[in-house]
matplotlib code that plots the C-alpha trace (Angstrom):
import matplotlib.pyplot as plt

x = [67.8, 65.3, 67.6, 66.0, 64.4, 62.9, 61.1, 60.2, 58.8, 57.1, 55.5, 54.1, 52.1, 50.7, 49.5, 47.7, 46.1, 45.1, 43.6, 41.5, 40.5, 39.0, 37.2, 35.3, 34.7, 33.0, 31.5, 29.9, 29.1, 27.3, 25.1, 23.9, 20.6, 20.8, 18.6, 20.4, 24.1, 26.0, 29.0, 32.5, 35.4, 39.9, 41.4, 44.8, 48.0, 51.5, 53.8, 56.4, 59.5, 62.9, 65.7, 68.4, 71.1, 68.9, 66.0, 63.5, 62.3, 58.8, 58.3, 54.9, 51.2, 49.1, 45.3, 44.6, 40.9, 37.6, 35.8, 31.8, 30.4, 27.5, 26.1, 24.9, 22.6, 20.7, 19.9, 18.9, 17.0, 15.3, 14.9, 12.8, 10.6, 10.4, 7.7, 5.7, 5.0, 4.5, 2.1, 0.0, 0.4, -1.2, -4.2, -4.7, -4.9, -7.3, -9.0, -9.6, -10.1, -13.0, -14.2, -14.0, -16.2, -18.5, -19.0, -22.4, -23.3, -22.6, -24.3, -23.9, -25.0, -20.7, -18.9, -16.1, -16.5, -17.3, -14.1, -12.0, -14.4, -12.6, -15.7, -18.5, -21.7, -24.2, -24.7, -25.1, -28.9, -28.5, -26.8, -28.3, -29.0, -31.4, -33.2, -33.9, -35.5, -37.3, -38.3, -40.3, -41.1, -42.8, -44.7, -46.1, -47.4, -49.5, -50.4, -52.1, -53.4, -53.9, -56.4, -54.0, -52.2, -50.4, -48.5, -48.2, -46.6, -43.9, -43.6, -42.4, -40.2, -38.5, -37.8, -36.6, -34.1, -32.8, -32.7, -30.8, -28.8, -27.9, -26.7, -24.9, -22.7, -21.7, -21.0, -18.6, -17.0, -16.8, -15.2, -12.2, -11.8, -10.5, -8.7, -6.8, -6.1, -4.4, -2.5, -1.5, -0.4, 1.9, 3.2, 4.8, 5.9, 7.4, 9.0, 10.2, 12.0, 13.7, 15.3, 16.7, 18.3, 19.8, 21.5, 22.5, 23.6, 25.4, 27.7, 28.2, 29.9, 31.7, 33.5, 34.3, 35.7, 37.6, 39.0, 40.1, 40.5, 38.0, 34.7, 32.2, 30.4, 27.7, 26.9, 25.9, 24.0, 22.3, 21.9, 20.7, 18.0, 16.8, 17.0, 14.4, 12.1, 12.1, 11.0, 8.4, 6.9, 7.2, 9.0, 12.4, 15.7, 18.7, 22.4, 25.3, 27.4, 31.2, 31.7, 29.3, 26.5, 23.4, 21.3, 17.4, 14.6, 11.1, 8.3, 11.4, 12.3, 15.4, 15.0, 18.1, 21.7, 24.5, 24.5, 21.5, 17.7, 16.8, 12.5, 10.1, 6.8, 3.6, -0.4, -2.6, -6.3, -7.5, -11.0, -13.4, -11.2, -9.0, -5.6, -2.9, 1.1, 3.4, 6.8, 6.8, 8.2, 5.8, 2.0, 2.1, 1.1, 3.7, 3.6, 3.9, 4.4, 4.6, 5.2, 2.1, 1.6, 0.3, -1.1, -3.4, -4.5, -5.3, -7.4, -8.9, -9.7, -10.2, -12.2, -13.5, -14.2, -16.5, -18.3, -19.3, -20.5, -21.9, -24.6, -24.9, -26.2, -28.1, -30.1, -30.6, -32.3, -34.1, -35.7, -36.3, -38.1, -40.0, -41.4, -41.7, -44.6, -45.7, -46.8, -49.5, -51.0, -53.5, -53.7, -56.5, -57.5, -57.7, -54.5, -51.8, -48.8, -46.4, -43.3, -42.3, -38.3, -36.0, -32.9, -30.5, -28.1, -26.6, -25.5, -29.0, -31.7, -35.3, -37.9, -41.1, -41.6, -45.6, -45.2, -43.4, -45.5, -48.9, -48.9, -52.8, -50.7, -49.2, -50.4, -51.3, -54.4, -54.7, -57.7, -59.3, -61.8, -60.2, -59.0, -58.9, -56.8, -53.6, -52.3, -49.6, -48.5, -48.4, -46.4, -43.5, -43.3, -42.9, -39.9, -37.5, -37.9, -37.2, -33.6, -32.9, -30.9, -28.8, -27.7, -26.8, -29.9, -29.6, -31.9, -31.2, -30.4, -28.2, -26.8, -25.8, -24.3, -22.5, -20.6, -19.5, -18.8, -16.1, -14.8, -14.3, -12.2, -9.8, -9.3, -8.4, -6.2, -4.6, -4.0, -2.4, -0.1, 1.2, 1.1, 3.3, 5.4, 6.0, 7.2, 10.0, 11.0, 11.6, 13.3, 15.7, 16.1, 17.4, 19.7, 21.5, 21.6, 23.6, 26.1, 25.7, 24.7, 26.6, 26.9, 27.5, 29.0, 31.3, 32.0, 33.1, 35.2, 37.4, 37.0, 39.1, 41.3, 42.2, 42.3, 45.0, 47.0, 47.1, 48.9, 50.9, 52.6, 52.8, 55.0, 57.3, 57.7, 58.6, 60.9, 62.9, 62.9, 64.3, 67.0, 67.9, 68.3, 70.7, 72.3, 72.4, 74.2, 76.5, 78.0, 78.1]
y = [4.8, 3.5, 3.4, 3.4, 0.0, 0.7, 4.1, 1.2, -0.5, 2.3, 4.0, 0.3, 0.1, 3.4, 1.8, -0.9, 1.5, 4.3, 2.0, -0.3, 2.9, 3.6, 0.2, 1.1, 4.0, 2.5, 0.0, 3.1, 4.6, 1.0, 0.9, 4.7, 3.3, 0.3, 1.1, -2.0, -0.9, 1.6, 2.9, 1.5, 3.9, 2.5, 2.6, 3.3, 3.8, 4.6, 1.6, 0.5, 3.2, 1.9, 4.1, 5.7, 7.9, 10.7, 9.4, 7.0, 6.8, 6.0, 3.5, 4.6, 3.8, 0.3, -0.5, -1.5, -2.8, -2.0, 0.0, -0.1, 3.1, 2.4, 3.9, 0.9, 3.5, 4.4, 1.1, -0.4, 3.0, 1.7, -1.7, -1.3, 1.5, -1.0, -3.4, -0.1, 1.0, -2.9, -3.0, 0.2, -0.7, -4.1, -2.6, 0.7, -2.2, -4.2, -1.6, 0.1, -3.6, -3.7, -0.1, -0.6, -4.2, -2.7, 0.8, 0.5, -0.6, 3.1, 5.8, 9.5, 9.2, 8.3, 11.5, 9.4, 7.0, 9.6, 11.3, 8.4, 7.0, 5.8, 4.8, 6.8, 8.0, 6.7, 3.9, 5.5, 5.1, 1.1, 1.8, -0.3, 3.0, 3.7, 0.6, 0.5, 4.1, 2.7, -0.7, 1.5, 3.9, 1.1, -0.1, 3.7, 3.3, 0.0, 1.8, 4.4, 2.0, -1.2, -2.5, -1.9, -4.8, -2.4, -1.3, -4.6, -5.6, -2.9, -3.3, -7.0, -5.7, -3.8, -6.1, -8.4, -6.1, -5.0, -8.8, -9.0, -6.6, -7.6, -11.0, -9.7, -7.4, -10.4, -12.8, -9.5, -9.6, -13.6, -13.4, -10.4, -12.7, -15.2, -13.3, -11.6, -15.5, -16.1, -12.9, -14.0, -17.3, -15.8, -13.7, -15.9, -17.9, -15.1, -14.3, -18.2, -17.9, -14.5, -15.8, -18.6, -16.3, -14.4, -17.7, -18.8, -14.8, -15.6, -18.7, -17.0, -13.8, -15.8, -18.1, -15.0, -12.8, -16.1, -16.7, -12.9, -11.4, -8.8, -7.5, -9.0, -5.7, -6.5, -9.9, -7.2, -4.9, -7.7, -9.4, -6.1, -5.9, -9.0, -8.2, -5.0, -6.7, -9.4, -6.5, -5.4, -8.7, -9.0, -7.0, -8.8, -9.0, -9.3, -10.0, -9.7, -12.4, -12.2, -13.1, -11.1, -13.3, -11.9, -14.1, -13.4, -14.0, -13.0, -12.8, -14.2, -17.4, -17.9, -19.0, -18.0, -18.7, -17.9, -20.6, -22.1, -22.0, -23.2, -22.7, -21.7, -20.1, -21.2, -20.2, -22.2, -21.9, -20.7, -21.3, -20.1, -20.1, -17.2, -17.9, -16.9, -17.4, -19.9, -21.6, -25.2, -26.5, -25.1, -25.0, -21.7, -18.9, -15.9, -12.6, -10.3, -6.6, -5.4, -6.4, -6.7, -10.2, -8.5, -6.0, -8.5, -9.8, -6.9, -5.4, -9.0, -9.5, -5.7, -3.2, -5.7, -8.6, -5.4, -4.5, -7.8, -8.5, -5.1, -6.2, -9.6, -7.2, -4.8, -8.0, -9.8, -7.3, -6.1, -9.9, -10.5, -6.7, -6.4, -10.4, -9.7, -6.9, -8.3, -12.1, -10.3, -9.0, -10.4, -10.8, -9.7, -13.9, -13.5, -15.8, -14.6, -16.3, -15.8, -14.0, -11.0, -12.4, -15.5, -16.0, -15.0, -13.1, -10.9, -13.8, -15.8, -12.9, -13.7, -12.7, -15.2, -17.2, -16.9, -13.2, -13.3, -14.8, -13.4, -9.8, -10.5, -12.7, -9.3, -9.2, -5.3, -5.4, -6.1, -7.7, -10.8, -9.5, -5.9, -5.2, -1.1, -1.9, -0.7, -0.9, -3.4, -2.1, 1.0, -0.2, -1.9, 1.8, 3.4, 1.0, 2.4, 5.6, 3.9, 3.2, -0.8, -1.6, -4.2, -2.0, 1.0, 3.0, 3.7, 3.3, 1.2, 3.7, 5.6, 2.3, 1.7, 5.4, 4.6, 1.2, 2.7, 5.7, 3.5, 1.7, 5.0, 6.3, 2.6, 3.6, 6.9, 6.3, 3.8, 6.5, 8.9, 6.4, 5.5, 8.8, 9.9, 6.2, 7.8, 11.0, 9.6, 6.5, 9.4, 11.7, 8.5, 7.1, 10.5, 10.3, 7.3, 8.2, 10.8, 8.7, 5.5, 7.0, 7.3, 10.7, 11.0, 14.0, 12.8, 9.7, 11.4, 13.4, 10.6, 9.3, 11.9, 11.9, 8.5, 8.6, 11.8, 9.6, 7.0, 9.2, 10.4, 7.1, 6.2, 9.0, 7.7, 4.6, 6.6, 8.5, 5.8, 4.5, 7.2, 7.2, 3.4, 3.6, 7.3, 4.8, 1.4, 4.0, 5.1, 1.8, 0.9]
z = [-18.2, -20.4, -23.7, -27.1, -26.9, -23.3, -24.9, -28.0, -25.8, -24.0, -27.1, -27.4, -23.9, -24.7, -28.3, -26.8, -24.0, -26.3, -28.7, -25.0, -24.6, -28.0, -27.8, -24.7, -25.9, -28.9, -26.4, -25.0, -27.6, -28.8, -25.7, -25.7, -26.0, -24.1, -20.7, -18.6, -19.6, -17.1, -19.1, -18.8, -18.2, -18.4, -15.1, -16.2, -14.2, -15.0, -15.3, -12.8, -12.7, -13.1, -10.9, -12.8, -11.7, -11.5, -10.1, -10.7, -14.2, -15.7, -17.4, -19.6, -19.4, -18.3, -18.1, -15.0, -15.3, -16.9, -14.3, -14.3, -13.7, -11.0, -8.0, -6.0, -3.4, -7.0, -7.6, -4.4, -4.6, -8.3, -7.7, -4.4, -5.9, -9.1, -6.8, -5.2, -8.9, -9.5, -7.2, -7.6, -12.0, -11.4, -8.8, -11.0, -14.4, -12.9, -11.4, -15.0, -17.0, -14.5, -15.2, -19.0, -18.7, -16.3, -17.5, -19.0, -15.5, -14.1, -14.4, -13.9, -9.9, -9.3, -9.9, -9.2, -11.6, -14.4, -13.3, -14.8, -17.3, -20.2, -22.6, -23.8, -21.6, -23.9, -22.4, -18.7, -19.1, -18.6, -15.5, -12.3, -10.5, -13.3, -13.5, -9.8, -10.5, -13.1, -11.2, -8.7, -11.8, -12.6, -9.8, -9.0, -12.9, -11.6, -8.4, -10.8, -12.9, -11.5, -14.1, -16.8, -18.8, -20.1, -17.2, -15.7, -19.0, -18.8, -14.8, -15.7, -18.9, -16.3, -13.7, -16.4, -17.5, -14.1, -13.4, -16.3, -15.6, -12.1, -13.5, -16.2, -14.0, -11.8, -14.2, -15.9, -12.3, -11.8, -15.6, -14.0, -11.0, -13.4, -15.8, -12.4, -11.5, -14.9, -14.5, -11.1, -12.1, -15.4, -12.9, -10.6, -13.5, -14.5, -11.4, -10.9, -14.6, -13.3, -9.9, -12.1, -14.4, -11.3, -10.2, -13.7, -14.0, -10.8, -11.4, -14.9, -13.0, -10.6, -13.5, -15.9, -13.0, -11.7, -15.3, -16.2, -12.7, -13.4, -13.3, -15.9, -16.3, -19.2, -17.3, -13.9, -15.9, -17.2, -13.5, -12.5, -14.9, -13.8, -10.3, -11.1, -13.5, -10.6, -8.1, -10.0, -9.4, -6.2, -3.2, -1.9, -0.3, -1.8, 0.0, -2.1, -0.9, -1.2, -4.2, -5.7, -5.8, -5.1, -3.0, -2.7, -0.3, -0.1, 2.8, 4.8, 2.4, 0.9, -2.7, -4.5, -2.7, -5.0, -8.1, -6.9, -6.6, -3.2, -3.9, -6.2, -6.1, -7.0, -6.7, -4.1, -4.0, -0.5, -1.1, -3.6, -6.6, -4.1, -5.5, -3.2, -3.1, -1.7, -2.0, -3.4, -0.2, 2.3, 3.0, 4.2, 2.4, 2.0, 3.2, 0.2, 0.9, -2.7, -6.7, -9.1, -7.8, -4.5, -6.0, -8.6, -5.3, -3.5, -6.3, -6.8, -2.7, -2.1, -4.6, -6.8, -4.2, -2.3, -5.6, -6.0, -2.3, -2.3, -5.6, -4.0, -0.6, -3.1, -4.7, -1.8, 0.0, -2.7, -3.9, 0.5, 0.7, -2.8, -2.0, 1.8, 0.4, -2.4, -1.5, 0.4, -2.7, -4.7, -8.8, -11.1, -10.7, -7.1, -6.2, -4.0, -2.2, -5.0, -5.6, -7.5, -7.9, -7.3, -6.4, -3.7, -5.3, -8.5, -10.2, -9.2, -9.1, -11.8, -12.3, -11.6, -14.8, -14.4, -14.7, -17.9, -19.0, -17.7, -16.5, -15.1, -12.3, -10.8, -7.3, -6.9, -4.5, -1.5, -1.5, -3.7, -6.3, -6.2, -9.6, -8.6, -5.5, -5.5, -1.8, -2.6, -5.9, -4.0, -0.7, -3.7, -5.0, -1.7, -1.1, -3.5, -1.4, 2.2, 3.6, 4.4, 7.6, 5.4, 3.1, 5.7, 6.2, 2.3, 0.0, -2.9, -5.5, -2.6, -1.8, -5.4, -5.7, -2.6, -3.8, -7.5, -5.8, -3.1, -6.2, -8.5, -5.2, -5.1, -8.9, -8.2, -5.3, -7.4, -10.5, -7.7, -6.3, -9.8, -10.7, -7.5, -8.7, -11.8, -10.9, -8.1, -10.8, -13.5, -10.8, -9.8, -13.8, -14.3, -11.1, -12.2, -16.1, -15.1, -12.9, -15.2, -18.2, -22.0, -23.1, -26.6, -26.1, -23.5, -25.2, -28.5, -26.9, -24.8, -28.7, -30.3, -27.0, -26.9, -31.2, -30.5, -28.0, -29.8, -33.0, -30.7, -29.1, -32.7, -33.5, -30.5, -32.2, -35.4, -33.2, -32.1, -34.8, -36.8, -33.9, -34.2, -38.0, -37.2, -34.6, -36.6, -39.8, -37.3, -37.1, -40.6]

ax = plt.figure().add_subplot(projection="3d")
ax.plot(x, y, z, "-o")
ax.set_aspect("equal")
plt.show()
């Protein structure tokens, strides 16, 4: 039998168990609002019996580990939504940075660019769609009156704001292509310092759980943090190795093995100032298939690269079809030959510098010594009203409508994907909190439990104590 020391001795396991579990407890309790800790729960386990004449005997109470409370589905789950809303946050941020620059750009002919317009409407009346109106306005004004100063005057004003305009937008667009670059390049910074933390993470688990024999719990939770922020990056595969390293590879590239980091990432211009992704080791470019570094560079190469090719198309064709017409005029001086614009492109499109500075050099008539002609001037007004093969049998202003209208739909796909994101990440946050979660409730309770134990094996040691001093008086 267990005699008086053996229950001693047993009232003194169940003191240092009750009073473990009290300090998990209050390490629960600690981390309630800690989002990378899963709460801790004492394995414990009765002690090893001893046999006696009638029967075996137990012995008390032991800890037998710190378990962590995680459910690995749930966060294999998390972590691999964690780079689809990456990648859908990054397109749906650039996406809006770009609306907000370029808003005063748009006008009311995109209903689905007004749909998510996040500044005011005042400044709609600047919009490109509007000064093309008002470009061909213009020349119908000359048409009516081609004698007129005047209306040359304003036909010129006009063409020097929707010049201006033109060139503003893409140099707006050329200045988001860059800023997306420097995001691009933080990012995989970012991701680089991450994949070393997992390895460091990783030697750091293996040493503690060699040294104690357990599980270094707040070392995963932290490793697991890592391991999401990483995958909102950039999408990757991760093998738990055996023992309990987590080793990770992306487009099909080891980088991380265990302790060490086998590669890096880094940016790589393709051409054009395009930056794309690769390891340090190899030439060849990656294949991403998520994380807000894809996602950067799919908004970058997709929405906002067609925008801009789109007002390169619209200026092009309208500087070759507005000179095409017009160098057939003739001025109120009699000269023709000239152009109406320069340039090739958004970024490049003028207005001819002897216009701006003499309206008389309009070429209106079609015919020398005609100052009440108006053929040409008429034919430039006529064009805003006829469709142009290059710009798909639109006409300019439709052709306009057309490529705001395609970017406000890549925004608003992009807000329904995060918003569909947000709604399965809240549904499977809400899964694990309550697997891996700290309730107070809960944890105040196993407080006062483990607290009412733990008076309780101290009243056995009073007990038998009581009993040895009976015993020990006996004697004396």
């Amino acid at each position: 039998m267990l005699g008086l020391f053996g229950t001693l001795n047993l009232g003194a396991r169940s003191l240092q168990v009750q009073q473990t579990g009290v300090e998990i407890a209050g390490q629960n309790l600690a981390n309630i609002n800690n989002p990378a800790y899963a709460r801790q729960r004492l394995d414990i386990q009765t002690s090893l019996t001893i046999p006696t004449p009638i029967g075996p005997e137990g012995t008390g109470v032991q800890a037998a580990g710190i378990q962590q409370v995680r459910d690995s589905l749930l966060d294999g789950q998390i972590q691999n939504e964690a780079s689809v809303g990456g990648y859908w946050n990054a397109q749906q941020s650039a996406l809006e940075n770009a609306q907000t620059q370029l808003n005063e750009f748009f006008n009311e002919s995109s209903s689905s660019v007004d749909s998510t317009a996040t500044a005011g409407s005042a400044a709609t009346a600047q919009g490109l769609s509007s000064q093309l109106d008002g470009l061909f306005t213009a020349f119908q004004s000359v048409a009516t009156d081609p004698a007129s100063l005047t209306q040359r005057q304003a036909l010129v004003n006009q063409a020097q704001t929707l010049a201006s305009t033109f060139n503003d937008t893409a140099q707006r667009l050329g200045d988001l292509h860059t800023s997306l670059n420097t995001t691009l390049t933080s990012d995989v910074a970012s991701a680089n310092q991450l994949m070393s933390d997992v390895a460091g993470l990783n030697k750091q688990i293996s040493v503690a759980e060699m040294t104690t024999g357990g599980t270094a719990n707040d070392l995963r939770d932290l490793r697991q943090q890592k391991l999401e922020a990483l995958g909102n990056l950039v999408n990757f595969d991760a093998t738990t190795a055996s023992d309990g390293s987590v080793n990770i590879s992306i487009g099909g590239t080891q980088l991380v093995s265990g302790q060490q980091v086998l590669d890096t990432l880094q940016t790589y211009d393709a051409g054009n100032g395009q930056l794309l992704v690769q390891t340090a080791t190899s030439a060849a470019p990656l294949t991403l298939t998520g994380g807000a570094i894809q996602g950067t560079i799919a908004a970058r190469d997709g929405a906002l690269q067609t925008l801009q090719t789109s007002l390169d198309s619209l200026a092009s064709t309208l500087v070759s079809q507005v000179n095409n017409t017009y160098k057939g005029g003739y001025d109120l001086n009699g000269k023709t030959g000239a152009t109406f614009f320069t340039g090739t492109s958004a970024a490049t499109i003028g207005v001819n510098s002897t216009l701006q500075n003499d309206p008389s050099s309009v070429q209106a008539a079609g015919a020398a010594d005609a100052p009440g002609d108006n053929t040409v001037a008429l034919a430039l007004a006529q064009l805003g009203l006829q469709s142009n093969a290059a710009l798909g049998n639109q006409t300019f202003s439709d052709a306009y409508a057309l490529d705001v209208s395609s970017f406000g739909n890549s925004l608003s796909n992009a807000n329904n994907q995060v918003a569909n994101y947000n709604a399965l990440n809240t549904m499977l946050l809400n899964q694990r909190d309550s697997v891996s979660g700290v309730s107070l409730e809960e944890e105040m309770t196993s407080l006062i439990t483990f607290q009412k134990a733990y008076q309780a094996s101290a009243k056995i040691i009073t007990t038998v104590d009581q009993m040895l001093t009976t015993l020990i008086g006996l004697k004396t």
